[in-house]
Structure formats: structure tokens, C-alpha cells
Biopython code that builds the backbone (N, CA, C, O; Angstrom):
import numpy as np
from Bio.PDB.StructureBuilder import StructureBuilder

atoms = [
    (1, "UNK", "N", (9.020, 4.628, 4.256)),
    (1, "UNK", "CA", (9.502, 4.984, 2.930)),
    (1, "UNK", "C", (8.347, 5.429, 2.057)),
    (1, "UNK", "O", (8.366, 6.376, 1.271)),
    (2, "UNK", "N", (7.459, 4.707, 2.279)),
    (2, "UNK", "CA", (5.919, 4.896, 1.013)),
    (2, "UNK", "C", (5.054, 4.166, 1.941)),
    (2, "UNK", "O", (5.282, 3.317, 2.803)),
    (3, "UNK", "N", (3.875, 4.809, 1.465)),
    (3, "UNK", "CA", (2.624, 4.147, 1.945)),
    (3, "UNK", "C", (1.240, 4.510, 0.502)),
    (3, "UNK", "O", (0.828, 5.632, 0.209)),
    (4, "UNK", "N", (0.820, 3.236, -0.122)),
    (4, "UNK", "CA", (-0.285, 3.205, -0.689)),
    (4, "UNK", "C", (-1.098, 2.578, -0.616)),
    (4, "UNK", "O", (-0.808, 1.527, -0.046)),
    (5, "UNK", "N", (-2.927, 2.715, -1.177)),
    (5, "UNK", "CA", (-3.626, 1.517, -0.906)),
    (5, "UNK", "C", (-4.336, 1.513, -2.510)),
    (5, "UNK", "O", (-4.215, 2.409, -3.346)),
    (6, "UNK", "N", (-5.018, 0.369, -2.637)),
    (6, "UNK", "CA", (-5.701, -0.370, -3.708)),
    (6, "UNK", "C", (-6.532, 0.711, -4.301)),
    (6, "UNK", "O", (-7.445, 1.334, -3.760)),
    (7, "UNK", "N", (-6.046, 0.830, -5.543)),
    (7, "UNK", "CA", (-6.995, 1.933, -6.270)),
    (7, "UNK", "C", (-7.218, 1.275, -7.621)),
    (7, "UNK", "O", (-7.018, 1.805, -8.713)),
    (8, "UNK", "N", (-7.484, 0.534, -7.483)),
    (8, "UNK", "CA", (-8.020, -0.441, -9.268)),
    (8, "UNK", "C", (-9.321, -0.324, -9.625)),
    (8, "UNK", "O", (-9.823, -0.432, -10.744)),
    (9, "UNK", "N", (-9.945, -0.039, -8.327)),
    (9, "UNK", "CA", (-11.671, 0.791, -9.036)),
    (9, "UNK", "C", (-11.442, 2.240, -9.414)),
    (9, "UNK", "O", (-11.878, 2.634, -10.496)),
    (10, "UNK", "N", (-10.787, 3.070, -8.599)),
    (10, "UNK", "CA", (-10.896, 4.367, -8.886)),
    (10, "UNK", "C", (-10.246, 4.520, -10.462)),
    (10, "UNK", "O", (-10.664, 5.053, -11.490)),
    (11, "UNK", "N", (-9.056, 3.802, -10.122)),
    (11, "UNK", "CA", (-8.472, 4.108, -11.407)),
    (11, "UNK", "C", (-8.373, 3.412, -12.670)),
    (11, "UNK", "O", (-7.494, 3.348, -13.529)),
    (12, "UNK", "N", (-9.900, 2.746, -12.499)),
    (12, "UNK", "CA", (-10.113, 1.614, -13.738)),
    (12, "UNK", "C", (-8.561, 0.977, -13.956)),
    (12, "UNK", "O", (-8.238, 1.063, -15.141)),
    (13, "UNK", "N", (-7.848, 0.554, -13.373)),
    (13, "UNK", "CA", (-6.621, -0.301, -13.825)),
    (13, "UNK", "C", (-6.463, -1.235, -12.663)),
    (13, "UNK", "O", (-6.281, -0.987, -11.471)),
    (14, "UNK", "N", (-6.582, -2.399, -13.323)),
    (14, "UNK", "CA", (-6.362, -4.254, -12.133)),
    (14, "UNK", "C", (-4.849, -4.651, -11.926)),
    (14, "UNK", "O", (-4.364, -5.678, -11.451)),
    (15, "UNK", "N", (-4.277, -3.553, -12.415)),
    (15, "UNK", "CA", (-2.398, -3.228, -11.791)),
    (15, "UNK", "C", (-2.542, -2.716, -10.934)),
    (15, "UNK", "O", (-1.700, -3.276, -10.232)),
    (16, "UNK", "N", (-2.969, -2.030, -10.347)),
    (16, "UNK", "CA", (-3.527, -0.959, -9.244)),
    (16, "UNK", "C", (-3.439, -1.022, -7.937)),
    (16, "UNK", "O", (-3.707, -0.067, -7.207)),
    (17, "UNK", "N", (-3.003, -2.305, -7.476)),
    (17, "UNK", "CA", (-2.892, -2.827, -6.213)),
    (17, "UNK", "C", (-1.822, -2.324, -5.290)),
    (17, "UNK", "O", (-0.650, -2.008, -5.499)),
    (18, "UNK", "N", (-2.581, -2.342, -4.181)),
    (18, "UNK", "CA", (-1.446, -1.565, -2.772)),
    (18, "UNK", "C", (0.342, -1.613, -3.008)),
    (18, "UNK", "O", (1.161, -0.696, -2.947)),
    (19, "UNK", "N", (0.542, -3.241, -3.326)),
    (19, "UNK", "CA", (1.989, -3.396, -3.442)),
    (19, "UNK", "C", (2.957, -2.863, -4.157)),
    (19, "UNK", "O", (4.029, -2.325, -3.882)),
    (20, "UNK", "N", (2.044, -3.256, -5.707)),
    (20, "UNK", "CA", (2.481, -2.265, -6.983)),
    (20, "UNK", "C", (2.613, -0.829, -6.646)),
    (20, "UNK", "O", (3.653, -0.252, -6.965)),
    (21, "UNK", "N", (1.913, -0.359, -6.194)),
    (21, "UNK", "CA", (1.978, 1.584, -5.773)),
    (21, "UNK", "C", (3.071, 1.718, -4.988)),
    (21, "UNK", "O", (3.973, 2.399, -5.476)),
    (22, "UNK", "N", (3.313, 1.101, -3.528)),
    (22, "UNK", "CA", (3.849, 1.698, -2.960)),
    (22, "UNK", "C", (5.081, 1.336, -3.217)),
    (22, "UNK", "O", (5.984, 2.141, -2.986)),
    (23, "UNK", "N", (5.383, -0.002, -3.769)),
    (23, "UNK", "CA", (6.613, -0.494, -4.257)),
    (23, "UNK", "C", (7.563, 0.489, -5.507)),
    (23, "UNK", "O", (8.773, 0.701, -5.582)),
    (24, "UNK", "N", (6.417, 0.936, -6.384)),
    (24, "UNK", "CA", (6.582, 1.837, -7.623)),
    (24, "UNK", "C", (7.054, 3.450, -7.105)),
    (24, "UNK", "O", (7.801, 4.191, -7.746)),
    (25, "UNK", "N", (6.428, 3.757, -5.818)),
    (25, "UNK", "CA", (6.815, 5.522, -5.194)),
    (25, "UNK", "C", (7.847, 5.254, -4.608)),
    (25, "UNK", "O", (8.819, 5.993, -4.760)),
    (26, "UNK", "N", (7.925, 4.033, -3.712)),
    (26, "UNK", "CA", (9.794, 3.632, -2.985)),
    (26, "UNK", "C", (10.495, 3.510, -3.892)),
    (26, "UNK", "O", (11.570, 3.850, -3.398)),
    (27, "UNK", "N", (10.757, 3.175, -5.260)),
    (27, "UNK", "CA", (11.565, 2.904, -6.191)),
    (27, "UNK", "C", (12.160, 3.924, -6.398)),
    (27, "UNK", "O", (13.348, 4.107, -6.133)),
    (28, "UNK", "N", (10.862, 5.290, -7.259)),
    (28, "UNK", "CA", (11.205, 6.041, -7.188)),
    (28, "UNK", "C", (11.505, 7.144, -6.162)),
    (28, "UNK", "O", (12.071, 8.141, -6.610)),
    (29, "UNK", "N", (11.325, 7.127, -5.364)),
    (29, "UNK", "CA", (11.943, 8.231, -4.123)),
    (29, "UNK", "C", (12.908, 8.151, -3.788)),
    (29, "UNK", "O", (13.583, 9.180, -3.777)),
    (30, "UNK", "N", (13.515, 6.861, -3.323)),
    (30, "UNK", "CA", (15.025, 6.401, -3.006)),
    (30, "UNK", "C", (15.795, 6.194, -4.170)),
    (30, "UNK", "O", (17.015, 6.105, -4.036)),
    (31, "UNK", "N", (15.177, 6.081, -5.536)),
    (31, "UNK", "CA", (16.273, 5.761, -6.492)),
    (31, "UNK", "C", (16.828, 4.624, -6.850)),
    (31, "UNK", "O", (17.778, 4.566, -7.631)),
    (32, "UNK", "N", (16.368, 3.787, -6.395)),
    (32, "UNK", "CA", (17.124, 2.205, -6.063)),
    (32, "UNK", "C", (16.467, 1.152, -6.419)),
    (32, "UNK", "O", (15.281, 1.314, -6.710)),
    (33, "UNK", "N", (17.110, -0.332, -6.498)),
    (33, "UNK", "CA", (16.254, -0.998, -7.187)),
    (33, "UNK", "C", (16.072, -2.354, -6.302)),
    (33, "UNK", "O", (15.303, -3.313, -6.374)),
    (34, "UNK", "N", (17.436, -1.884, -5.191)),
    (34, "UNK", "CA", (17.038, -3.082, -3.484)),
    (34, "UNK", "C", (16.579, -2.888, -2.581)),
    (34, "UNK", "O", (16.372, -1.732, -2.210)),
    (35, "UNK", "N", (16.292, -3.781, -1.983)),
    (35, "UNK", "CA", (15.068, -3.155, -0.515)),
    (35, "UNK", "C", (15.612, -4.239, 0.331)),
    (35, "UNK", "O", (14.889, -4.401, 1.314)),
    (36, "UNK", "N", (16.504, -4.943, 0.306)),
    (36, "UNK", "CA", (16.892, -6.308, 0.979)),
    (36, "UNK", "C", (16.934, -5.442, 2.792)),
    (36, "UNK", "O", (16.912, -6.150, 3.798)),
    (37, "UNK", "N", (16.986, -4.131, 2.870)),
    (37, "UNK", "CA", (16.872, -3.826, 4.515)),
    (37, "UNK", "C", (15.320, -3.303, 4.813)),
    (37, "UNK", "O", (14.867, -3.062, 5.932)),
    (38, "UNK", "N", (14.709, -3.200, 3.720)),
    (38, "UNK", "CA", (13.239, -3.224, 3.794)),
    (38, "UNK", "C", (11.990, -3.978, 3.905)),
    (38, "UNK", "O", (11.716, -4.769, 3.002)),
    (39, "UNK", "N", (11.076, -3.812, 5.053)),
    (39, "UNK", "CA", (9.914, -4.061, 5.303)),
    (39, "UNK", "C", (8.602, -3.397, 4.750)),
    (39, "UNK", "O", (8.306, -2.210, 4.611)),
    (40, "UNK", "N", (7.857, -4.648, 4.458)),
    (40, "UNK", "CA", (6.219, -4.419, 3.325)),
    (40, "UNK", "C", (5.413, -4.574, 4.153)),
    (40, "UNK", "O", (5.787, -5.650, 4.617)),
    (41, "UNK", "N", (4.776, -4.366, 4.564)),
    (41, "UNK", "CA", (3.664, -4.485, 5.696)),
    (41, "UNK", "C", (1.943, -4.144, 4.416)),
    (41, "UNK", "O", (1.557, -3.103, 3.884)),
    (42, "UNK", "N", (1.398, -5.499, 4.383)),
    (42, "UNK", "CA", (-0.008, -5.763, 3.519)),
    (42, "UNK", "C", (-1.208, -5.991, 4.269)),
    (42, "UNK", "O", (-0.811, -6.353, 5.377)),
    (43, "UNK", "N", (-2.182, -5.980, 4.268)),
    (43, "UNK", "CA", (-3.280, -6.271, 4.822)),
    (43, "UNK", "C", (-3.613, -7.789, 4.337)),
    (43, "UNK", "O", (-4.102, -8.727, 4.967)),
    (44, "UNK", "N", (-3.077, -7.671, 2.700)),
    (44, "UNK", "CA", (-3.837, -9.215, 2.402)),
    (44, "UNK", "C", (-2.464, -9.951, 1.628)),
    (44, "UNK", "O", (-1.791, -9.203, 0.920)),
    (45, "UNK", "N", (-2.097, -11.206, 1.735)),
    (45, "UNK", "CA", (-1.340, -11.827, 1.022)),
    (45, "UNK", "C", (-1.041, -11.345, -0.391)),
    (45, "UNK", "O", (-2.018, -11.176, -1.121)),
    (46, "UNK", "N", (0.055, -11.125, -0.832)),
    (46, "UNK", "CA", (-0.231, -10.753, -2.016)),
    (46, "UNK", "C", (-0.111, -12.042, -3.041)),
    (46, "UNK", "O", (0.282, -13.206, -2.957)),
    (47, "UNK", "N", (-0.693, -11.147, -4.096)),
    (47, "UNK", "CA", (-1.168, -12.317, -5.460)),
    (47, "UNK", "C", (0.045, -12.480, -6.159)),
    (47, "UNK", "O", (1.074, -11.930, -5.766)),
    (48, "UNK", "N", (0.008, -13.200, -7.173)),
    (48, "UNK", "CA", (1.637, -13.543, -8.077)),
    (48, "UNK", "C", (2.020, -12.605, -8.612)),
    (48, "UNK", "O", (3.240, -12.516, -8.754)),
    (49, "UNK", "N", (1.046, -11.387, -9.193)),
    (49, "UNK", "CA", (1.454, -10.166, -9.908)),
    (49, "UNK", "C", (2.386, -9.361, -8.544)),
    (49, "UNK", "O", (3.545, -9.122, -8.882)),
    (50, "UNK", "N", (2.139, -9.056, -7.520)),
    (50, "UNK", "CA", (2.440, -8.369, -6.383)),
    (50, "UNK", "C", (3.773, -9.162, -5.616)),
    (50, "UNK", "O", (4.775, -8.571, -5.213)),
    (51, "UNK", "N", (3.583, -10.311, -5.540)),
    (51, "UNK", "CA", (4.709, -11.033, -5.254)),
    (51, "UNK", "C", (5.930, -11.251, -6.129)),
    (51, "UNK", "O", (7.116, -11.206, -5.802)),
    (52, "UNK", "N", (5.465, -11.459, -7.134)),
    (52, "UNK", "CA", (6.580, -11.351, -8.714)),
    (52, "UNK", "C", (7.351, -9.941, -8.454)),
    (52, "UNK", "O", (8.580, -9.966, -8.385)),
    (53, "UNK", "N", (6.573, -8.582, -8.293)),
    (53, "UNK", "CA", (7.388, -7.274, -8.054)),
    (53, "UNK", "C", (8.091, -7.299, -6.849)),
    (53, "UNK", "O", (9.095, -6.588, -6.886)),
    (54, "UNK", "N", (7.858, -8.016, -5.545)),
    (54, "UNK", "CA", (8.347, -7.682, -4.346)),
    (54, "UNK", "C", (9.469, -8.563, -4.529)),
    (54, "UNK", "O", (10.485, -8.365, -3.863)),
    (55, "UNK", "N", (9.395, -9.732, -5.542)),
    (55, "UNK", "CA", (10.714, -10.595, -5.243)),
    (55, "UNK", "C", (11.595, -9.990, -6.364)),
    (55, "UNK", "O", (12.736, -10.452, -6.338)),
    (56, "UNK", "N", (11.383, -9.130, -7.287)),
    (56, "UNK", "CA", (11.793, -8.317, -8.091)),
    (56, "UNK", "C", (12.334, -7.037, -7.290)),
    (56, "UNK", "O", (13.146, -6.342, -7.901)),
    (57, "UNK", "N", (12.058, -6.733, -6.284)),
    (57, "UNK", "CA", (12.591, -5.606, -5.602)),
    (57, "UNK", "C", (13.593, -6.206, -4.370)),
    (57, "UNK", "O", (14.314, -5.586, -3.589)),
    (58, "UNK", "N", (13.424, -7.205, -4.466)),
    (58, "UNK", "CA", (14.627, -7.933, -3.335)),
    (58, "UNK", "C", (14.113, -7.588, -1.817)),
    (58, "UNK", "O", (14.845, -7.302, -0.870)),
    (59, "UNK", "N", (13.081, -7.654, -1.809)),
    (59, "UNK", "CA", (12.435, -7.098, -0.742)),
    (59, "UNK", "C", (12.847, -8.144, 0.726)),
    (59, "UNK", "O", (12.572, -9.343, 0.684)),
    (60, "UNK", "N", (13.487, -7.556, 1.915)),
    (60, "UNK", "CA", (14.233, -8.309, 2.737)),
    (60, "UNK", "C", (12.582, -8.767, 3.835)),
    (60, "UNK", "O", (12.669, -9.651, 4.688)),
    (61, "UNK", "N", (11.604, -8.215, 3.659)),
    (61, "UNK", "CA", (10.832, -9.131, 4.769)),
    (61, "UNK", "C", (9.557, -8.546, 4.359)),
    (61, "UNK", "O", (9.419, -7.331, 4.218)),
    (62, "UNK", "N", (8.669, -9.357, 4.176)),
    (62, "UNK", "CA", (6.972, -9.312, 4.046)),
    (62, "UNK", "C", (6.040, -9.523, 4.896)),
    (62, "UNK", "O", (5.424, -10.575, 4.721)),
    (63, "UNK", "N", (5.711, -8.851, 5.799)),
    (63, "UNK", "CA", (4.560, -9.270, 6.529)),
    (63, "UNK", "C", (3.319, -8.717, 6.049)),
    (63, "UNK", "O", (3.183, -7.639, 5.471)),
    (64, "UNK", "N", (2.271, -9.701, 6.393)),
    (64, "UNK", "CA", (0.748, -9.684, 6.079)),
    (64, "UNK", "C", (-0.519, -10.067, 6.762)),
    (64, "UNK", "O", (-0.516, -11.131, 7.381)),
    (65, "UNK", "N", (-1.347, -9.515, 6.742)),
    (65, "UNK", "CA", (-2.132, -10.155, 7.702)),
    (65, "UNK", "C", (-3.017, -11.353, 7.144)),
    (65, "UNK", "O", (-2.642, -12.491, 7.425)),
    (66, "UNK", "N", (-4.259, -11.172, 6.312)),
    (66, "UNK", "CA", (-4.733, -11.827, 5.892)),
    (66, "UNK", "C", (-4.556, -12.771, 4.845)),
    (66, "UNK", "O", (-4.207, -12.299, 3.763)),
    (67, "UNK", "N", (-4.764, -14.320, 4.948)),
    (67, "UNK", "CA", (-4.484, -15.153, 3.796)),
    (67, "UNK", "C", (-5.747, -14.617, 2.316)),
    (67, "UNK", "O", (-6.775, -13.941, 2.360)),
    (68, "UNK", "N", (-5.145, -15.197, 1.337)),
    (68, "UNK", "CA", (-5.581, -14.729, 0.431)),
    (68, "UNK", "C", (-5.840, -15.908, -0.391)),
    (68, "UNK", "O", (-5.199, -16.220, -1.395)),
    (69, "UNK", "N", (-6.996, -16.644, 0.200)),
    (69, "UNK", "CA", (-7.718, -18.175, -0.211)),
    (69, "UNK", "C", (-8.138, -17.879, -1.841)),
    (69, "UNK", "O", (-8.900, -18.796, -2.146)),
    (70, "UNK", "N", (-7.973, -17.081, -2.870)),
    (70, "UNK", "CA", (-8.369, -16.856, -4.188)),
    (70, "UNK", "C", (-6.562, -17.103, -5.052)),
    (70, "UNK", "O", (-6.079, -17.942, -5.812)),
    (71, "UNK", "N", (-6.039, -15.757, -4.331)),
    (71, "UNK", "CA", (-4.196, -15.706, -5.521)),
    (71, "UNK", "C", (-3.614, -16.017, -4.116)),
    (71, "UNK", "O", (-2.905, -15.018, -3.997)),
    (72, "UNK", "N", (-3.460, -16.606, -3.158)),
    (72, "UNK", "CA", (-2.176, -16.038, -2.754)),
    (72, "UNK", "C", (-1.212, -16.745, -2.808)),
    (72, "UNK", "O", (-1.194, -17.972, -2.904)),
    (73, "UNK", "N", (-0.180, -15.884, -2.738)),
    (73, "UNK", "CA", (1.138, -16.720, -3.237)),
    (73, "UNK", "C", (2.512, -16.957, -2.276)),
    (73, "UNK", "O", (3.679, -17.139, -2.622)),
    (74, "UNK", "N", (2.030, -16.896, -1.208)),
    (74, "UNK", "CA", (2.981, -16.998, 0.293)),
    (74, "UNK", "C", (2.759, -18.482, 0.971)),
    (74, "UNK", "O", (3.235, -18.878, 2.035)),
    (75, "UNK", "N", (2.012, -19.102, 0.173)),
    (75, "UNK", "CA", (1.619, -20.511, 0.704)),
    (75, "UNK", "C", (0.258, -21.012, 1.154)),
    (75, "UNK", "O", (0.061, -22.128, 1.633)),
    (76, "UNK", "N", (-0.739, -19.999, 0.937)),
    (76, "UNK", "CA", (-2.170, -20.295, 0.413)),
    (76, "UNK", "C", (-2.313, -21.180, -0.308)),
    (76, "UNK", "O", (-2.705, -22.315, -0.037)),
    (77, "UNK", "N", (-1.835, -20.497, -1.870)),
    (77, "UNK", "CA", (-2.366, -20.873, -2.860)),
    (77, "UNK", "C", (-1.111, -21.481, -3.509)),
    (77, "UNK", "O", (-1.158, -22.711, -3.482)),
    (78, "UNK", "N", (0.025, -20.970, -4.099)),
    (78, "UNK", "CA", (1.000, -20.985, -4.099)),
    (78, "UNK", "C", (2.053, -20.214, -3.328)),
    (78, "UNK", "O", (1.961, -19.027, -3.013)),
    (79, "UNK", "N", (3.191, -21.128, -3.027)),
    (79, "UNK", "CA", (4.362, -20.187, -2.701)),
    (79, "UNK", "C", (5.874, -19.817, -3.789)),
    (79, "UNK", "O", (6.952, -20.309, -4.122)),
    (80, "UNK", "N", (5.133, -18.780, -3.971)),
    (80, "UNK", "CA", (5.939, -18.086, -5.080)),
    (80, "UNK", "C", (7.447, -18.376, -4.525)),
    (80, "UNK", "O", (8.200, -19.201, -5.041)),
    (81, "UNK", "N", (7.717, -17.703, -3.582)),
    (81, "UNK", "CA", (9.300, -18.252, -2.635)),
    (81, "UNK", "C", (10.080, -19.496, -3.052)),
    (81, "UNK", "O", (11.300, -19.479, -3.212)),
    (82, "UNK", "N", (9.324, -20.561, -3.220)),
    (82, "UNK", "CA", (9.795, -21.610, -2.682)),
    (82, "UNK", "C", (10.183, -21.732, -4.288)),
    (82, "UNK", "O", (10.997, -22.637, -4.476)),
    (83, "UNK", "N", (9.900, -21.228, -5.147)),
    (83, "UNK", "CA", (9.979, -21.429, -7.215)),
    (83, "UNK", "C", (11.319, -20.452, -7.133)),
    (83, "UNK", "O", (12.063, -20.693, -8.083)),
    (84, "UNK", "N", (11.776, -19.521, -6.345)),
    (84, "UNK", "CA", (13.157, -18.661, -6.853)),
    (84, "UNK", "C", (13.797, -18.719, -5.431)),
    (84, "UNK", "O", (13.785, -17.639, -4.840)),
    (85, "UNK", "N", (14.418, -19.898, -4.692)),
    (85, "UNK", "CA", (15.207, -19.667, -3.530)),
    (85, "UNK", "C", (16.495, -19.013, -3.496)),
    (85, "UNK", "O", (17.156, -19.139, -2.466)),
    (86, "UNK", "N", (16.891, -18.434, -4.317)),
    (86, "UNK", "CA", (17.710, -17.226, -4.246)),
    (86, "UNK", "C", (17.338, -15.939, -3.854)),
    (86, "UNK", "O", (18.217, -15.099, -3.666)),
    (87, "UNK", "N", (16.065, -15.645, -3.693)),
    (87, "UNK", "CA", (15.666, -14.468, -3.149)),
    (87, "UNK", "C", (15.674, -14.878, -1.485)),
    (87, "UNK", "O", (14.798, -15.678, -1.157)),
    (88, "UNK", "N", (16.290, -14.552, -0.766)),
    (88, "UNK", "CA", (16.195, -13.902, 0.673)),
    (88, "UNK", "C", (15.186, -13.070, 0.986)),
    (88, "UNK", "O", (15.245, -11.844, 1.078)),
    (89, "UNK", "N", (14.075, -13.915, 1.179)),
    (89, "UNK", "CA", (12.855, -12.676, 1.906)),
    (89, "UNK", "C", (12.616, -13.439, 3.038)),
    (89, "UNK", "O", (12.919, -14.632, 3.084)),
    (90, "UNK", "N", (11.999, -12.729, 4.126)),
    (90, "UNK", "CA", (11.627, -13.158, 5.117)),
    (90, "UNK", "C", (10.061, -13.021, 5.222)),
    (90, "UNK", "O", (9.638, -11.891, 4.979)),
    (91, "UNK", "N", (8.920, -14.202, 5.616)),
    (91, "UNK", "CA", (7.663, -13.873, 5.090)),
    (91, "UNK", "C", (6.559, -13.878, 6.658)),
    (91, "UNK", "O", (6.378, -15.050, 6.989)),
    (92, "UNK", "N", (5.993, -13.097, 7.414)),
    (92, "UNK", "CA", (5.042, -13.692, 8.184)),
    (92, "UNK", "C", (3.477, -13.527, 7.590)),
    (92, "UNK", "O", (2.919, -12.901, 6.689)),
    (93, "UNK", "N", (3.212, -14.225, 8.370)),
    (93, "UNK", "CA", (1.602, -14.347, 7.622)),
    (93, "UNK", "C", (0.693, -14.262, 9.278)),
    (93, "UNK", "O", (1.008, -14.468, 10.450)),
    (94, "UNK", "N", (-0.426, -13.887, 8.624)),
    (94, "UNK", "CA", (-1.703, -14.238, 9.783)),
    (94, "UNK", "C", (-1.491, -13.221, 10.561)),
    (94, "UNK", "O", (-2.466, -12.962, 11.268)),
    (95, "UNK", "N", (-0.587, -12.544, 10.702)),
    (95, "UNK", "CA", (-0.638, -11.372, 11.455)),
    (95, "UNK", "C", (-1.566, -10.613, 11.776)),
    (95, "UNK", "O", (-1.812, -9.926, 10.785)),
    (96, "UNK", "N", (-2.595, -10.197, 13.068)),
    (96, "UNK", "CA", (-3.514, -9.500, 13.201)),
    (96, "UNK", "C", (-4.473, -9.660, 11.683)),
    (96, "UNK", "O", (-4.610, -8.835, 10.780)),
    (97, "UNK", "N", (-5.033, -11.014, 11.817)),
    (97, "UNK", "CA", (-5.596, -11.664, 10.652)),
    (97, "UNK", "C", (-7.374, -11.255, 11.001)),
    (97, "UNK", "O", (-8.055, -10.617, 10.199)),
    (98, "UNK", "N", (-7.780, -11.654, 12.037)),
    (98, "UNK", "CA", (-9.247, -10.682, 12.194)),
    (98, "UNK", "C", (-9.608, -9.482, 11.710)),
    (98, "UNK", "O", (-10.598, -9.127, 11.069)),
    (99, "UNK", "N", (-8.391, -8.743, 12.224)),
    (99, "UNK", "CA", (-8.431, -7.381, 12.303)),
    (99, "UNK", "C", (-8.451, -6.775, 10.627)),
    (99, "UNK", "O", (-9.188, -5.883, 10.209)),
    (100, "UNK", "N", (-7.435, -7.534, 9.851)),
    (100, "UNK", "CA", (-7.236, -6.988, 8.863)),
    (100, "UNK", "C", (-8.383, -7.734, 7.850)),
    (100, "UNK", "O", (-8.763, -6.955, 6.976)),
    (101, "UNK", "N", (-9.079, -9.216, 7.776)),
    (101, "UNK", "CA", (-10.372, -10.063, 7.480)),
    (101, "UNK", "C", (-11.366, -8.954, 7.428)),
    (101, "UNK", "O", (-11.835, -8.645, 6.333)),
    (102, "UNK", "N", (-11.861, -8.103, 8.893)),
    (102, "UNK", "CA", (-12.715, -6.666, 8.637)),
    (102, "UNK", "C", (-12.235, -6.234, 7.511)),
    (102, "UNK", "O", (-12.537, -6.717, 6.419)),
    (103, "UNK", "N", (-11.327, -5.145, 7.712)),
    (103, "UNK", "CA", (-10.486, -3.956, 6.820)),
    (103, "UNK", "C", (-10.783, -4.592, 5.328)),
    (103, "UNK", "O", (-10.899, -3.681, 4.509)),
    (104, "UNK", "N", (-10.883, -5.428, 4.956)),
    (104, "UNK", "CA", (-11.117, -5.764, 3.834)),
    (104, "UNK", "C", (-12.519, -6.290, 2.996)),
    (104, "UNK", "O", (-12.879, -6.147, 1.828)),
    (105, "UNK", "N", (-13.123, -6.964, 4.173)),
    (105, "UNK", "CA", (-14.305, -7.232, 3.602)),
    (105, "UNK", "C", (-15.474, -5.409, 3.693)),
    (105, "UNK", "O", (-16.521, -5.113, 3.118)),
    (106, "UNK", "N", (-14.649, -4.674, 4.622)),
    (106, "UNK", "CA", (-15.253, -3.790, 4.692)),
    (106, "UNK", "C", (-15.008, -2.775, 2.998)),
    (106, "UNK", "O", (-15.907, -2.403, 2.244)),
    (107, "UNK", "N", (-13.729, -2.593, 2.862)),
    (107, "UNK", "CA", (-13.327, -2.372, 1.573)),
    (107, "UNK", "C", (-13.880, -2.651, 0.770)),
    (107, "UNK", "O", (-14.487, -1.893, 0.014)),
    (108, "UNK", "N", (-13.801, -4.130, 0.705)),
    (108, "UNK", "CA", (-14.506, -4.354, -0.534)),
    (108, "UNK", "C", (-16.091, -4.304, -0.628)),
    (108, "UNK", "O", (-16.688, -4.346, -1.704)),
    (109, "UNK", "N", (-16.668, -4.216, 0.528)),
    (109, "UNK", "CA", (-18.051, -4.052, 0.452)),
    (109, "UNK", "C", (-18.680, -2.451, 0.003)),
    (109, "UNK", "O", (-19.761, -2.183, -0.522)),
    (110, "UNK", "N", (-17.717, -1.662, 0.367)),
    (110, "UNK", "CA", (-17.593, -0.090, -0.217)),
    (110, "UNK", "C", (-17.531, -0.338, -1.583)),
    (110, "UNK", "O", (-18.277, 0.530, -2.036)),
    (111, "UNK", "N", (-17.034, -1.091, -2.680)),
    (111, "UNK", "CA", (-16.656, -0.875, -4.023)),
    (111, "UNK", "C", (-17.987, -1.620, -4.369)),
    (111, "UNK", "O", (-18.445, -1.290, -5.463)),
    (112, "UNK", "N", (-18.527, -2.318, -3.850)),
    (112, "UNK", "CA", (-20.057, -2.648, -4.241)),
    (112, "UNK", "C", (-21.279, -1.875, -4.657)),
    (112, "UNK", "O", (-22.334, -2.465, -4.890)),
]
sb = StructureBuilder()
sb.init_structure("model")
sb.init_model(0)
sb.init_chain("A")
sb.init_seg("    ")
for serial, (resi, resn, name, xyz) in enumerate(atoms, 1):
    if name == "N":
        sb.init_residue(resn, " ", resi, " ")
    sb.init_atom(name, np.array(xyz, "f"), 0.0, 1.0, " ", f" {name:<3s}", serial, name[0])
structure = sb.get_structure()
């Protein structure tokens, strides 16, 4: 449906994050405001700002790779889920968690 990644340096704005984007171009492309047959696929857990929109989009399944030991909110840090059990999401975590641990420290070592 959409694919974006983290642009909060480029675009001086800390809204800027992968989820927010691609969640914001699926909204608008399809028109719609449910995703309950839709899959999010993240590199990193998302934070409460990112999780607040995905459970706001009714989003039917989240997978992620890396935990997110600072915000995360899938059961790191908090589990946002477990505060609105009326949302139906389905959540995996750790998924190709090495792989995506690189992808990020590499990232972020670029914005350095």
C-alpha cells in the first residue's frame, strides 16, 4: 500500500517517523480510515506517538523487528495494547531483530 522511512533530520520535524508517513500516504491513497486487513511491517518498535496512530488506524497486525529499550510501546517499555483492548491488533516482535539492530544503529550513525 505505502512504504516510508524516518525523515525527522532531513525534515527538521520529530513527527517525522517511518509510521506516521507511511500510515499518513495509506490514508490518503486508499481514502479510508481502517486497515483492520492491513499489515505494518517496522524495523523498530514503535514509540507511543506511532503506536497511538496505528491503534488510531485500526491497524489489523504489526510486526517489528527491533525492541525499542528507550519508547517502546509493544511491551518494552509500555504496552500501549493492553490500555485500549478494544483495538484488535495482532503484534510480533523480535522479528529478524539482529538484522534490523544493524539497519539502525547504522542509520543512526549516518545522522551523526
Amino acid at each position: 500500500i505505502a512504504a516510508a522511512g524516518n525523515t525527522c533530520q532531513a525534515d527538521n520535524n520529530p513527527l517525522a517517523h517511518a509510521e506516521m508517513q507511511v500510515l499518513t500516504r495509506a490514508h490518503t491513497q486508499l481514502a479510508q480510515q481502517d486497515f483492520r486487513n492491513a499489515c505494518l511491517f517496522v524495523t523498530l518498535e514503535p514509540c507511543p506517538m506511532c503506536m497511538g496512530a496505528i491503534l488510531h488506524s485500526h491497524l489489523g497486525q504489526l510486526v517489528y523487528g527491533a525492541s525499542n529499550l528507550k519508547w517502546g510501546c509493544c511491551g518494552t517499555v509500555i504496552d500501549f495494547h493492553s490500555l485500549f483492548p478494544g483495538e484488535a491488533i495482532t503484534i510480533l516482535g523480535g522479528i529478524s531483530e539482529a538484522e534490523c539492530s544493524e539497519l539502525l544503529a547504522s542509520f543512526f550513525a549516518g545522522l551523526r
